[in-house]
C-alpha atoms as one frame of an Amber mdcrd trajectory, in Angstrom:
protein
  46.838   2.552 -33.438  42.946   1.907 -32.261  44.435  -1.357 -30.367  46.257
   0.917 -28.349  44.139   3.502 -27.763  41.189   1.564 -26.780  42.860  -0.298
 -23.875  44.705   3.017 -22.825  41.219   4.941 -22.620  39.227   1.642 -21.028
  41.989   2.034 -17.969  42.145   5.915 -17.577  38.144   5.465 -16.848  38.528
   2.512 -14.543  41.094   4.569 -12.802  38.715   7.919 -13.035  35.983   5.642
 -11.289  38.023   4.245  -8.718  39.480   7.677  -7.750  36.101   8.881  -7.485
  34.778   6.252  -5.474  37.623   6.724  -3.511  36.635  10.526  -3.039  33.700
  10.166  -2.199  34.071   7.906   0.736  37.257  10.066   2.335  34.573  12.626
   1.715  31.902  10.891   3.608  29.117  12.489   1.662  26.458   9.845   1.740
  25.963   9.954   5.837  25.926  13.416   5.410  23.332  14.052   2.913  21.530
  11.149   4.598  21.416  13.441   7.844  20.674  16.800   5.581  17.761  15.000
   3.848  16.394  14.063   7.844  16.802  17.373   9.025  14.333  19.045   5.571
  12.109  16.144   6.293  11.932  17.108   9.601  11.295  21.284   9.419   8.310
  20.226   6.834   4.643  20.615   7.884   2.954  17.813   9.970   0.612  17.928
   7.876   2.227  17.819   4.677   4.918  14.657   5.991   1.386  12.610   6.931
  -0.240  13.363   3.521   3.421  12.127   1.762   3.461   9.132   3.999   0.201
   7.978   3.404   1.357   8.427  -0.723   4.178   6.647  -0.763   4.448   4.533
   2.950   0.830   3.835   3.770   1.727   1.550   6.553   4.538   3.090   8.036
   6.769   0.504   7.722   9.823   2.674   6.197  11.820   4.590   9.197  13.703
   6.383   6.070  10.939   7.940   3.951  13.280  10.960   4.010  15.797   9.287
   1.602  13.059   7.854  -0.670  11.301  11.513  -1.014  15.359  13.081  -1.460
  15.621  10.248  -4.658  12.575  11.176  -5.855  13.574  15.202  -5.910  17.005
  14.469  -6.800  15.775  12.199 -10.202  13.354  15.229 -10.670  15.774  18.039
 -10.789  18.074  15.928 -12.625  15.434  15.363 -15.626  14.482  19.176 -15.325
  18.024  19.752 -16.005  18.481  16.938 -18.757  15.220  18.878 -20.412  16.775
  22.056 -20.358  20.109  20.959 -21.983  18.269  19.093 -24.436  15.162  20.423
 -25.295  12.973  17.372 -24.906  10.616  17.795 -21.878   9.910  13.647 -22.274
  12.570  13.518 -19.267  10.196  15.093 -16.785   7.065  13.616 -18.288   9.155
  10.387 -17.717   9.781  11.299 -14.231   6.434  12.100 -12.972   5.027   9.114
 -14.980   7.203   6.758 -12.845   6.292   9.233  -9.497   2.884   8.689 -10.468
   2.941   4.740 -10.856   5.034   4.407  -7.461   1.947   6.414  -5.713  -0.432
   4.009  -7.421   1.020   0.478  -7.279   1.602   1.678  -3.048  -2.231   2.724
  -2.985  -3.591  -0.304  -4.681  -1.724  -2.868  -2.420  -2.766  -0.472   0.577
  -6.194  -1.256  -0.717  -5.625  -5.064  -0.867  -4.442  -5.058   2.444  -7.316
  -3.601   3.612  -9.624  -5.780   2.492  -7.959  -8.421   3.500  -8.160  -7.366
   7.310 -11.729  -6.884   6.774 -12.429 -10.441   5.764  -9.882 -11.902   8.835
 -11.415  -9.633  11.250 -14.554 -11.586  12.118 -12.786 -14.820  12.214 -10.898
 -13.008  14.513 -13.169 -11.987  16.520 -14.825 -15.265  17.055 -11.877 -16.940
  18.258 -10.540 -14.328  20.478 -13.852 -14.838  22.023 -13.931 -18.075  22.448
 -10.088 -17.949  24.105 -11.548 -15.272  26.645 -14.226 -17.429  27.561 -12.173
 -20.058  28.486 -10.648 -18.171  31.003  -7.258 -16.815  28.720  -6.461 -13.323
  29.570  -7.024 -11.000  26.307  -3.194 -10.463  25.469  -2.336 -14.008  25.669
  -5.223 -14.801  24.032  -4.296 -12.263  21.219  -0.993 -13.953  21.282  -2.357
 -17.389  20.744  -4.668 -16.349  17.920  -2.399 -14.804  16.047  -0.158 -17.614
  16.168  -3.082 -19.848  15.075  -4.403 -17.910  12.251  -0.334 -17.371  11.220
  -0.511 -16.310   7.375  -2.980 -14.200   7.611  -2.593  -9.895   7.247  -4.436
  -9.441  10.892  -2.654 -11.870  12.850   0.887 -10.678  11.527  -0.557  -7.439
  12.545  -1.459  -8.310  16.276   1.596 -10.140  16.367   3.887  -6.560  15.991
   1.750  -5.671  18.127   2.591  -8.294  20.598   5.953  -7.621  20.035   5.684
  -4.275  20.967   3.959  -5.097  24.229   7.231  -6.933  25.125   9.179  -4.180
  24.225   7.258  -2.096  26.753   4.316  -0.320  24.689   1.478   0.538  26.380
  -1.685  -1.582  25.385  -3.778   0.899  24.180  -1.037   2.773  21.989   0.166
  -0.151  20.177  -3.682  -0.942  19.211  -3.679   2.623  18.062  -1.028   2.625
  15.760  -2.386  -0.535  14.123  -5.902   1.487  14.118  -3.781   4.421  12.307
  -2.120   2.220  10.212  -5.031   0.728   8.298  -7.537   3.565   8.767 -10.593
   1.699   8.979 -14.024   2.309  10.677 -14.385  -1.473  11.702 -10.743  -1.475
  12.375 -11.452   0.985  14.803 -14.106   0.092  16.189 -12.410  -3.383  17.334
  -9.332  -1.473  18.867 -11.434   0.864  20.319 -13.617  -2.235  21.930 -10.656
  -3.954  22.836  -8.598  -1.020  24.856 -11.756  -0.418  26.711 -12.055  -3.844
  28.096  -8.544  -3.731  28.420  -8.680  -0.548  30.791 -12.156  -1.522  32.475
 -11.042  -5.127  33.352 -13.954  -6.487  31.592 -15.222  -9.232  29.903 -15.383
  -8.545  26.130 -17.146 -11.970  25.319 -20.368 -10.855  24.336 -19.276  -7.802
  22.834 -17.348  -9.501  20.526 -19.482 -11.909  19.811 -21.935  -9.315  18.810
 -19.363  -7.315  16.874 -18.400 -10.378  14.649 -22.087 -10.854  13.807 -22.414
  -7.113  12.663 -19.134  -7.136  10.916 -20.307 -10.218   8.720 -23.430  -8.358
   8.427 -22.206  -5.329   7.225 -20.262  -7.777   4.990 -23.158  -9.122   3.649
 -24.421  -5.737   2.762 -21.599  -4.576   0.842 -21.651  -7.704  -1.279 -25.025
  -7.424  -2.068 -24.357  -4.023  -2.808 -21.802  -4.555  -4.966 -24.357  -7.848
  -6.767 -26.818  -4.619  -7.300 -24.397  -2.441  -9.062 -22.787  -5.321 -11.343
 -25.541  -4.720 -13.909 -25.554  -0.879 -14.031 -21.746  -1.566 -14.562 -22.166
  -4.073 -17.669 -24.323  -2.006 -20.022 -21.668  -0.092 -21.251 -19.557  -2.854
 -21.686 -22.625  -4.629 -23.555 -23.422  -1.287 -25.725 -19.888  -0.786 -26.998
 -18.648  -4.181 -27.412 -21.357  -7.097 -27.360 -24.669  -5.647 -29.428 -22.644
  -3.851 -32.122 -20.988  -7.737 -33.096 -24.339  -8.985 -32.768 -25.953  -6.509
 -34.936 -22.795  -7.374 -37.237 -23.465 -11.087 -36.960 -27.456 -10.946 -37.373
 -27.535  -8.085 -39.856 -24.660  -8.582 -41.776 -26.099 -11.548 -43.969 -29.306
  -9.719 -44.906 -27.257  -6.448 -45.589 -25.566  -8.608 -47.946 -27.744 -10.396
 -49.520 -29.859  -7.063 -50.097 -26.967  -5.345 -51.793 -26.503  -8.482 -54.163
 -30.122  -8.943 -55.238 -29.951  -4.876 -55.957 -27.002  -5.433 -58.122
């Protein structure tokens, strides 16, 4: 009897599927809730979409944050109802937990990236120089250094941004967004140097010349800084875990020989 009913129930759920499958496509539901979840993304504040693209897009590199944010609330209400059913509020814990390591694995790689235009940017900066003084214009010359330096986080960087030139960006907003993007003072500094020789029809030789030199400076500052701290950082580690085992190690013979010549 179980042969037979096994096999029977096994096709009855591949047919359920299909059907379903089938619905939902004659339906068309996924375009439409694609277009309902743009249309709530849309009516929230400005303020509150650049504070949830910074947490889970930092670079702005997703045109569909809106589905990512209507997974996210879906998977939540769908634990706050599996928690309600079954008593257990580990499905929301779960949730959040997983919300919560998404926001920190994006931050931490936003972070990485960072530092890594900070290092390329003097490099940078010298041999955009050096193209300029050899008579390149500065967007070919961007061009040509970021094909040189290919590999690195900046160049791919001025490279969009090259590509958006083509497309017909102004100069001065397509350094702007990559300013935005990363959200750094030196960052900004460099765009901000680099539009207004741009507008002005100036050289930017020197400038950037001088900029490098203060960027590796400033460098230089932070990793002394950071040289200075290192110690203030290791006594804790050295109280809790390196002078108890020596005390262990140094005192632990005499305690033991004491407690045997008392016996």
């Amino acid at each position: 009897m179980l042969v037979i009913v096994f096999p029977l129930v096994f096709i009855c759920l591949l047919l359920l599927t299909y059907l379903l499958w089938k619905l939902w496509i004659w339906l068309a539901l996924v375009p439409k809730l694609d277009r309902l979840s743009e249309a709530l993304w849309r009516r929230l504040p400005t303020k509150a979409m650049t504070k949830l693209s910074r947490l889970f897009d930092s670079e702005g590199h997703r045109l569909n944050l809106h589905r990512t944010m209507s997974l996210w609330v879906v998977a939540l209400l769908g634990c706050a109802v599996l928690s309600l059913t079954t008593g257990q509020v580990l499905w929301v814990f779960g949730c959040l937990l997983g919300l919560l390591l998404q926001v920190s694995r994006n931050q931490n790689r936003f972070k990485l990236k960072q530092q890594e235009i900070v290092k390329e940017l003097p490099d940078f900066c010298d041999l955009l120089a050096m193209m300029i003084a050899a008579g390149i214009p500065l967007i070919p010359a961007m061009a040509r250094v970021s094909s040189a330096c290919e590999g690195g986080r900046l160049a791919s960087e001025i490279a969009r941004a090259n590509a958006q030139l083509r497309q017909g960006v102004p100069f001065n907003e397509a350094l702007q967004r990559l300013a935005d993007r990363y959200r750094l003072a030196l960052l900004n500094e460099w765009t901000g140097l680099l539009i207004q020789g741009h507008q002005q029809g100036s050289s930017v030789v020197t400038t950037l010349r001088f900029h490098s030199l203060q960027m590796r400076q400033q460098l230089l500052n932070e990793a002394e800084k950071r040289a200075q701290e290192a110690p203030v950082k290791l006594l804790f580690p050295l109280m809790t875990c390196f002078f108890p085992v020596n005390f262990l190690v140094i005192l632990g013979p005499i305690v033991l020989q004491l407690s045997e010549g008392g016996l």
